[in-house]
C-alpha positions in Angstrom: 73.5 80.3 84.1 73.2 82.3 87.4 73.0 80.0 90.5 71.0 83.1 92.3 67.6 84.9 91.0 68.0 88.4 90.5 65.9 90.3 92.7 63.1 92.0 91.2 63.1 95.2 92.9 66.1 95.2 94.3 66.1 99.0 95.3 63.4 98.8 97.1 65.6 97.7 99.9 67.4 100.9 101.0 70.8 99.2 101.5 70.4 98.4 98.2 69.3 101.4 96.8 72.5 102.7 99.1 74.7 100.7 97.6 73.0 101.1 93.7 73.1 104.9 93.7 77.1 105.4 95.3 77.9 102.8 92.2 76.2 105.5 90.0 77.5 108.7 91.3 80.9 107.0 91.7 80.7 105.9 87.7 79.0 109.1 86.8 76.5 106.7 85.0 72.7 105.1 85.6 74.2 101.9 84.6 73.9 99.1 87.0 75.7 96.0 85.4 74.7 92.1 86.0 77.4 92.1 88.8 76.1 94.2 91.5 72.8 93.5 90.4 72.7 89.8 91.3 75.1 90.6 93.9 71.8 92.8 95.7 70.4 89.3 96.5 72.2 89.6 99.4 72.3 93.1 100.9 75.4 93.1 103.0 77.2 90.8 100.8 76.5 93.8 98.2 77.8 96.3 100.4 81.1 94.4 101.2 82.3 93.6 97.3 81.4 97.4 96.4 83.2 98.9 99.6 86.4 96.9 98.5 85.9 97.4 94.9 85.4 100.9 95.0 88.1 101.0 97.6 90.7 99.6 95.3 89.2 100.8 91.7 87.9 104.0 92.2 90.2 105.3 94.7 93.1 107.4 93.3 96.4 105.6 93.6 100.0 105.1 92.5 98.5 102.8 89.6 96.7 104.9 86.6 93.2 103.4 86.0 93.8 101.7 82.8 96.2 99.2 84.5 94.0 98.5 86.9 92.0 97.4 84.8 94.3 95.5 82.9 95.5 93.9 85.8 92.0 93.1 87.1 91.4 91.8 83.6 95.1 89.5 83.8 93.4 88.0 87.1 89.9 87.5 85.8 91.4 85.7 82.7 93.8 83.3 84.9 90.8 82.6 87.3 88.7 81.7 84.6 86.0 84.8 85.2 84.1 85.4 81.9 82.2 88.0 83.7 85.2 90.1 85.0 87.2 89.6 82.2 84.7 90.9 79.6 83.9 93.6 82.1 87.4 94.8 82.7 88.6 94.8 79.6 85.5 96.4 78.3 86.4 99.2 81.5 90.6 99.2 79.9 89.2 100.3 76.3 87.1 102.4 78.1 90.0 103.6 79.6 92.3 104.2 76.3 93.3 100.6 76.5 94.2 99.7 72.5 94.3 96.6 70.8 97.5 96.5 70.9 98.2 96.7 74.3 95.2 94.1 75.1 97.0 91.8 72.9 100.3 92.0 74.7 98.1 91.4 77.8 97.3 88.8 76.5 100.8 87.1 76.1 101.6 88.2 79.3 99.0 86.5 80.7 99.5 83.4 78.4 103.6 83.3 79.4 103.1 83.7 83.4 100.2 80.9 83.2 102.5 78.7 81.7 105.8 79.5 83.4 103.8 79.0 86.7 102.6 75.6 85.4 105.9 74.4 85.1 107.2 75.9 88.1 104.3 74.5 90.2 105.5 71.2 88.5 109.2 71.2 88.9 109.4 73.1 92.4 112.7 74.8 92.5 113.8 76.2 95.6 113.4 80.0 95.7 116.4 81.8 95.5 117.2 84.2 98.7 117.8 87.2 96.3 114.1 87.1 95.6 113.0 86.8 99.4 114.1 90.4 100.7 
């Protein structure tokens, strides 16, 4: 259940409407997800998660677009974010992500959450190779 109403007419605020019409031309779609639109409750707050979203996801970099995603995925599934993980992985497929791959995600995921469970637990020192 959202803790915020979705606007109405969200675009009828321009830095809205700003905001709503880069996320299309930058997508190359008329789609405006659940995300961004509850996000437009608050204008600036809007503005800020798309600058740094698009900033880091849409912006060519060393890391091909698919891992991205899968990496945004890995993060939304160890923070507990239905939304983003659903979204993101939906965005990997999208991206040539297979099965196959989602599944060893998956483990991944699974073995890091509970290596650093019993880490967290047992504490060991760090060792100084890892600390260059």
């Amino acid at each position: 259940m959202a803790t915020v109403p979705a606007p109405e007419n969200p675009e009828s605020d321009p830095r809205v409407k700003a905001v709503f019409d880069d996320i299309r031309a930058t997508r190359g779609s008329d789609f405006i997800n659940n995300a961004w639109l509850y996000l437009a409750f608050d204008p600036q707050l809007l503005e800020e998660m798309w600058r740094d979203v698009k900033a880091v996801m849409a912006t060519p970099s060393l890391i091909e677009p698919k891992i991205k995603e899968m990496i945004y995925a890995a993060v939304s599934i160890a923070n507990a974010c239905d939304y983003c993980t659903h979204s993101h992985l939906a965005a990997a497929r999208a991206k040539g992500m297979t099965m196959a791959e989602q599944a060893e995600l998956i483990r991944i995921v699974s073995t890091a959450g509970r290596t650093n469970h019993i880490l967290n637990a047992i504490r060991p020192p760090v060792d100084k190779a890892f600390l260059a």
